[in-house]
N, C-alpha and C positions, 0 to 999 in steps of 0.2 A: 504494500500500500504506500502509495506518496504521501507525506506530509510535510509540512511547509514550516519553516522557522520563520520566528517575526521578523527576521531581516528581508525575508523574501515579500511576507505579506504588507510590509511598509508601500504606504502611497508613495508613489514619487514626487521629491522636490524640485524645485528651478530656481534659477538665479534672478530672473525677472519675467514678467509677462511679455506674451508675443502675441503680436495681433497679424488678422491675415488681414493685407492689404488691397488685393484685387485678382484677379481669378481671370483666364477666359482659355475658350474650346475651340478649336478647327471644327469643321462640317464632322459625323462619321458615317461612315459607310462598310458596306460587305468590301469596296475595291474602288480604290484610288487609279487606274493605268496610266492618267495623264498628269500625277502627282507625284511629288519626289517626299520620304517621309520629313526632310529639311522644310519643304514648304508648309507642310502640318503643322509642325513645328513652331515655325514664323508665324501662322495665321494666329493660334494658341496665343503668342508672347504680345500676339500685337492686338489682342483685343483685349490681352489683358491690360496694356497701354492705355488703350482707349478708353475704357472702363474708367481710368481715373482723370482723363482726360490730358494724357502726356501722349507723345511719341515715342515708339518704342526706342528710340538712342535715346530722350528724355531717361525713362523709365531703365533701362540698364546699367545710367552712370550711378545707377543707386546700388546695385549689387554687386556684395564682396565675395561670394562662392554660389556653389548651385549643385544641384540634384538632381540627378537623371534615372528616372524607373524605365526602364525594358524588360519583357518577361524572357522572351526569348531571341538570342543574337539569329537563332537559326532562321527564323522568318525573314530576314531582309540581309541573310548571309554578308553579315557585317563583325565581326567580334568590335569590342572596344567601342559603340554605335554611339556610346556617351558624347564620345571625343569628336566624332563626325559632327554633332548638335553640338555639342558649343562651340564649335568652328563656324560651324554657318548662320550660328544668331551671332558672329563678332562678338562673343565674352571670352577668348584668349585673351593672356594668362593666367586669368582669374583660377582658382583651384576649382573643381570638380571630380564628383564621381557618380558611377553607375549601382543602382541600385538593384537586385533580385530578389523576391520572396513568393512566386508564382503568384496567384491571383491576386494577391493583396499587396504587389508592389507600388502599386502607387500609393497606398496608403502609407507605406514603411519610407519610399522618399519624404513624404508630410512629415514623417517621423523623426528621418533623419535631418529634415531641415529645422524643425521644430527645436529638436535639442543643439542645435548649433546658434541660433538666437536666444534661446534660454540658456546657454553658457554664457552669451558672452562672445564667443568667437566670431561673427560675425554680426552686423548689424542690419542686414537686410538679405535676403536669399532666394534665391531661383532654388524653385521646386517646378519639375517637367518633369512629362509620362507620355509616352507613346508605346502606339504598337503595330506591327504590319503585318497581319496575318490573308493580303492577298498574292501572297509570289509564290505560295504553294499550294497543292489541292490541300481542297478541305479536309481528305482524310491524311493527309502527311503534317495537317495542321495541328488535326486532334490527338496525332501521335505524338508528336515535339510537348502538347500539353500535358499528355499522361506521360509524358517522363517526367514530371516534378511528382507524380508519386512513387513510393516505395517499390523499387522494381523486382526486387526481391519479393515481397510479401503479395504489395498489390498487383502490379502488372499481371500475372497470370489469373486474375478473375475479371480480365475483357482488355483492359491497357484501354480504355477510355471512360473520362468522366463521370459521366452519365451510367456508365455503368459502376462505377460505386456508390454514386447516389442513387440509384436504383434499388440496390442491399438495404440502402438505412432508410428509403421512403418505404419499402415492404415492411420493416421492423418497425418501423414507425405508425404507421396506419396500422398494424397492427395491435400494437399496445396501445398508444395514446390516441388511434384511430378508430378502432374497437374494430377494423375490417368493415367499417360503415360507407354504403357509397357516398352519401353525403358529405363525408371526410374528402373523399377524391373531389369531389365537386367543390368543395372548398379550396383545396389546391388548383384546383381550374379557374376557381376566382380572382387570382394573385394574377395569373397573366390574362385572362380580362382586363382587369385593370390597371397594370401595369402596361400594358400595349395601348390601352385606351388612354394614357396619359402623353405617354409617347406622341398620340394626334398632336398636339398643340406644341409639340418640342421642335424649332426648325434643326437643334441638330442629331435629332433621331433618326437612327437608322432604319426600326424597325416597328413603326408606328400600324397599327391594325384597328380594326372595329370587328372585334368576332365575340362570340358566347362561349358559354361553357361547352356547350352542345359541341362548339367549334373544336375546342382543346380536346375534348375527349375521344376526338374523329381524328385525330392527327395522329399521322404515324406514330407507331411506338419505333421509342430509339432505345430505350433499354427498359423493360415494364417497370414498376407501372408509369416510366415517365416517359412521354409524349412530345413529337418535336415542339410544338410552343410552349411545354413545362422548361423550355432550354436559354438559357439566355445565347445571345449574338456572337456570332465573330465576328472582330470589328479591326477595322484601321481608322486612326486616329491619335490627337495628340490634345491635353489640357494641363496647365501652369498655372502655378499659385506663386505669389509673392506674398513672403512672411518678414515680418520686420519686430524691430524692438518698438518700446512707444514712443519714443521721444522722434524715429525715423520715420514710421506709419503717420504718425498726424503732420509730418513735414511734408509729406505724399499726398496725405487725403484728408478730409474733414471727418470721414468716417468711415474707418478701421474699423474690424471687429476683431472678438479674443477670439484664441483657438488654442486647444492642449490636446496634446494626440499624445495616446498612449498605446502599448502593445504588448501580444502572447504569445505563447508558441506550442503545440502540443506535436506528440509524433504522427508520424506519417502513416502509421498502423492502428487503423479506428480499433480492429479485435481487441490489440496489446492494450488499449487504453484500462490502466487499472480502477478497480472500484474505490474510492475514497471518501471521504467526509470534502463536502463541497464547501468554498469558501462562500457565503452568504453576501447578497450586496444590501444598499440598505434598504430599500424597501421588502426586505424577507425577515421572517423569524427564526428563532432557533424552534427547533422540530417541527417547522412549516413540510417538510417532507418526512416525518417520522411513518407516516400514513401512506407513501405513494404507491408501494406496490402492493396495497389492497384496494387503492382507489383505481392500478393500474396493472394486473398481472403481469409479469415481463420487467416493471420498472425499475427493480430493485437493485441495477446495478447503476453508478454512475461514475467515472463516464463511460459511456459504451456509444451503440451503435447511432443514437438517436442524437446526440448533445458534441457542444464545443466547448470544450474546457478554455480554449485559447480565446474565444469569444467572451466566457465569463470572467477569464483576467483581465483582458484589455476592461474591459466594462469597470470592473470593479476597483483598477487603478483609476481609469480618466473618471468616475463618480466622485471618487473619495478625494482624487485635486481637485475638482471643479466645482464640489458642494451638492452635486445632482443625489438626491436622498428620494426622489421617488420621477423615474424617466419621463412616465405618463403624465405626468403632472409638470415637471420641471421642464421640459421639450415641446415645446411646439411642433417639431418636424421629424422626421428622420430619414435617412436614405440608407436601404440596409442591401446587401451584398448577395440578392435575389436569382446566383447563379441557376438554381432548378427553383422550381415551386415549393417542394418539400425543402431545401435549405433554408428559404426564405423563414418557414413555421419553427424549424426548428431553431431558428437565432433566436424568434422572441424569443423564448423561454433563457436560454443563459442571458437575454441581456435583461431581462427582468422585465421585460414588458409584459409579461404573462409569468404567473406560475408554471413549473412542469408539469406537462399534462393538457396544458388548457390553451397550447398559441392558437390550436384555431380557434378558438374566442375572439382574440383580436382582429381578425378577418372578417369573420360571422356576427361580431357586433354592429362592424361598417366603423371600428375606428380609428381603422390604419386610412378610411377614405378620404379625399378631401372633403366631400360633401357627406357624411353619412346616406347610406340608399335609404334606409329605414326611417329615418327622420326630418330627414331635409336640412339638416344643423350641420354646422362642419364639424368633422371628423376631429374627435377629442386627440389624436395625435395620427395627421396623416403619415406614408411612408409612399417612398419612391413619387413622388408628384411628377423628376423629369424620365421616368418610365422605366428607370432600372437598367441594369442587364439585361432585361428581356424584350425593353421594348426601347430603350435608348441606343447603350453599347455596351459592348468590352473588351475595349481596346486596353489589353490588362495594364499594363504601363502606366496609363490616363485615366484608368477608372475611378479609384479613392478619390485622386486629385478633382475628375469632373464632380461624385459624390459631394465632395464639400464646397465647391464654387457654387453648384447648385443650393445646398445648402445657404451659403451664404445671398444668393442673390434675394429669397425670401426676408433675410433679414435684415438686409439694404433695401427695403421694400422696392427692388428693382428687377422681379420675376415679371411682369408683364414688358419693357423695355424691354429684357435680351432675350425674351421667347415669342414677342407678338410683332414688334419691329418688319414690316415687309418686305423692307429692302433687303435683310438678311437672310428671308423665306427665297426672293429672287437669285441673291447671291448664290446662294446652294442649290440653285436649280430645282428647288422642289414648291408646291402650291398651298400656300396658307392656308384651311378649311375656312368656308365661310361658317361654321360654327366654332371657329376659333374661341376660345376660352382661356382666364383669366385663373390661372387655377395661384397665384398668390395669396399664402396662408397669409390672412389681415393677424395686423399685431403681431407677425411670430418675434421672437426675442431671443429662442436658444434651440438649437436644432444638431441634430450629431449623426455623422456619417462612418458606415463602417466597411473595413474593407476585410477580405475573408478569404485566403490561400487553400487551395487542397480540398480535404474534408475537413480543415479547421485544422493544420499546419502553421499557419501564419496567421495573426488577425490582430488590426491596428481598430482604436476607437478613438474619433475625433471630435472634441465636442467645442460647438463654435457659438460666441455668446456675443448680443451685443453690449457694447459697453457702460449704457446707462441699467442694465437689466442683469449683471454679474448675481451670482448664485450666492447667500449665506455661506460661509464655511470655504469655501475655495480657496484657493493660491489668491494673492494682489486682488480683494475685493477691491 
């Protein structure tokens, strides 16, 4: 059994607060032919310029290092691809490096750029993500991805994705599913709705209007998950700039915080031992004394069903940031939706639900923007710019787009860089004349997560504005 010393369960400290300063995304797409991934690149750095309303050489002579997420070199048969991108945005010889933690690399760039302004070390920083997953077929695609799992253990039960979440959406629906089809159909409402939010994203890749009816008709890619239970393969690129405060309000009038924290659990869900789970704060002690009579099967944790690395990260970036109950303290979130069933099972470690009960959070309508059932908005939506499933994931870019997204809600500036037409033209794609305004009114604190493997890597980013900082946190 693991157990944990208090040195390990200590929150993490910083040296001062970091605020993100402005964010911006290229178009994404299944294939770029007439695009260099450099040019992605540029469009990313230079909206995020424009955002604050500088020039991207403006905006550059502010940064003293920078962060490059790529998941894999093999996709754009480039080693070293960091060094290509800081050549062609002109930031030689500024220091740089290349970041990896498979799905959840661009979270872990955030990460690492985060803790380089919270030291000290720099005072402002280039955080980039990209990814190029059109120079290969799609299945030499999905094979370069299943090599970041255990190739030893996992690789011989399919060596693709989808097929280990397959295992734990069966064990799932299972125990905490009870093998009800209603359960399936609520996993078919996550990409419902996450496709359907996608409509109103100009840079969504994979924006749809389908049913449930829809998803449950769609091919199976490994049972019981279904090609639109799957998120995107994506090319693309999105940058965040993070700064100290005294650099951020020299930049902009309005900065917001951000504190990104991270887990790691192994590569082998089986091995994962059974343990006394670290509680976050909205949980009790012996809130799970009862689960596997409430839940036959559940008695083991962690296993097939849970992210331990999900309930670390969570339970560091809660306890810097003061967040003492998510549903309550978050207005938004954008959670790491790579299949339907991952989706369900992240609430539960990150405490949006008890174990046992994440589809509640679905089935109540309060991960919606608007609640279906009530007409009220959605007591804490998730994924509003459509996820993985119906945005992208471009792994590289992904955490980093999660939180710009995040943030543009809380710069109450989601309808400018999602309704804007000239940017719907730019991309070649057609604004819906039921265009929608999906901007959570009043959000204040909202937090994005990114999610490697089967919960191998997972970074939690929770991004606040500054008049609305949490009780208890780091620098109220």
């Amino acid at each position: 059994m693991i157990t944990f010393s208090e040195r390990q369960l200590r929150i993490p400290t910083i040296m001062r607060p970091v605020y993100l300063v402005t964010g911006g995304m290229s178009k994404f797409a299944r294939a770029f032919p007439d695009r260099k991934t450099e040019e992605l690149c540029v469009d990313a750095l230079t909206e995020a310029a424009e955002f604050i309303y500088m020039t991207p050489a403006e905006l550059k002579r502010y940064i003293h290092s920078c962060y490059y997420g790529h998941f894999a070199d093999h996709f754009g048969d480039q080693l070293l691809g960091e060094a290509v991108i800081h050549d062609r945005l002109g930031l030689d010889p500024l220091g740089n490096i290349g970041i990896k933690t498979g799905g959840a690399t661009g979270g872990s760039t955030l990460w690492e750029a985060y803790k380089t302004v919270a030291s000290g070390y720099s005072d402002c920083v280039l955080a980039l993500g990209w990814e190029r997953m059109d120079e290969v077929p799609t299945d030499e695609g999905n094979h370069y991805i299943a090599c970041a799992a255990d190739k030893d253990w996992e690789t011989p039960l399919g060596h693709i994705y989808t097929g280990y979440y397959a295992v734990m959406a069966q064990k799932y629906w299972q125990v905490f599913g009870r093998e009800e089809d209603a359960f399936r159909r609520t996993m078919a409402a996550i990409a419902v709705k996450n496709r359907g939010y996608a409509v109103h994203n100009p840079h969504a890749q994979g924006p749809l209007r389908i049913t449930v009816e829809d998803v449950l008709n769609s091919p199976v890619v490994a049972y019981p998950l279904r090609a639109l239970d799957c998120c995107l393969m994506s090319v693309g690129a999105a940058a965040a700039i993070l700064a100290d405060e005294k650099t951020a309000f020299e930049m902009t009038d309005n900065p917001l915080r951000i504190d990104v924290c991270a887990a790691s659990h192994t590569l082998r869900p089986a091995d994962r031992r059974n343990m006394e789970i670290p509680l976050l704060p909205n949980e009790t002690p012996g809130q799970y004394r009862d689960l596997a009579d409430r839940f036959p099967g559940a008695e083991r944790y962690p296993g097939f069903t849970s992210f331990l690395a999900a309930r670390m990260a969570a339970y560091y970036a809660y306890g810097l940031t003061g967040v003492t109950d998510p549903c309550t303290d978050l207005d938004l979130v954008e959670l790491h939706d790579a299949f339907t069933i991952s989706d369900i099972q992240s609430y539960e470690d990150l405490g949006l639900r008890p174990y046992g009960e994440g589809r509640n959070y679905v089935e109540s309508g309060d991960c919606y923007h608007t609640n279906p059932h009530t007409g009220q908005p959605g007591r804490l939506p998730a994924n509003l710019s459509g996820g993985l499933i119906g945005c992208m994931h471009a792994v590289g870019a992904t955490g980093i787009m999660q939180v710009i997204e995040v943030g543009h809600h809380l710069w109450n500036r989601w309808a400018e860089m999602h309704g804007d037409p000239g940017k719907w033209t730019r991309f070649g794609r057609s604004k819906p004349e039921d265009w929608r305004d999906l901007q959570v009114v009043g959000a204040r604190r909202g937090m994005a997560v990114s999610h490697a493997g089967v919960g191998s890597h997972v970074t939690c980013a929770i991004v606040q504005h500054p008049d609305h900082l949490l009780r208890g946190g780091a620098f109220q």
